[in-house]
N, C-alpha and C positions, 0 to 999 in steps of 0.2 A: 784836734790833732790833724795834722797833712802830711803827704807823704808826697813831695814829687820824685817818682823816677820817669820821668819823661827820658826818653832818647837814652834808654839805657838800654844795650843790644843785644844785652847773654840776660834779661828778665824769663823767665821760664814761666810757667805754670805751673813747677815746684812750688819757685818761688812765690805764689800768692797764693798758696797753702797757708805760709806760716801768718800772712795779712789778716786772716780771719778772725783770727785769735783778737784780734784788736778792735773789740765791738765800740769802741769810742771813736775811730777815726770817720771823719766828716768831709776829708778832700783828699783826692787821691787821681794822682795823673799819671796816666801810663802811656802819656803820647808819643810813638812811634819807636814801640816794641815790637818786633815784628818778630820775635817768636812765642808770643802770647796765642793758645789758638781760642777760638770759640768756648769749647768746653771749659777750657781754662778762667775766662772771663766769667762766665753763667756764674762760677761760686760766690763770684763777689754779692750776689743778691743777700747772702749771709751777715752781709755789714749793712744792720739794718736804720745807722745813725749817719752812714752815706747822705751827703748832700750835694756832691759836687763829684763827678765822675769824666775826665780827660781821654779820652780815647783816639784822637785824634792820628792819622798816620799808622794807625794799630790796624793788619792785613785780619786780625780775628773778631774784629769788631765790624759785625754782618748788621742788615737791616732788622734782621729775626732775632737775634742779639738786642738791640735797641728795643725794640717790642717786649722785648721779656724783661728789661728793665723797668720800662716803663709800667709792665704789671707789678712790678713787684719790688718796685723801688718807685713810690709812688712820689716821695718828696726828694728826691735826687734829680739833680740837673746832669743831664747827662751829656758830654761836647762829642758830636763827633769831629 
């Protein structure tokens, strides 16, 4: 399953509240949300069938961020 909301500009961190729920999605691009913050992002480690992670353009997507995917999202490609 994939989900692109790239360049969608009212994305919240509500909003990927309800993402979690969907432990089958495998691609998921959130390229240049800019009101996604940090915290917001971190849940996604939740989706643990993640393979493919879009970040791009996204101002909450920090280096420290990335590093914590990478622990814990070990088979996800992650774009900055």
């Amino acid at each position: 399953t994939s989900l692109p909301f790239h360049f969608l500009f009212q994305v919240q961190d509500f909003g990927l509240k309800h993402l979690l729920s969907m432990g089958s999605l495998r691609l998921l691009s959130l390229a240049g949300c800019p009101l996604l913050t940090t915290t917001g992002l971190s849940g996604l480690v939740q989706l643990q069938e993640l393979e493919e992670l879009e970040l791009t353009n996204c101002p909450g997507a920090t280096p420290e961020l990335f590093k914590y995917f990478s622990q814990h999202l070990p088979c996800c490609m992650v774009i900055e």
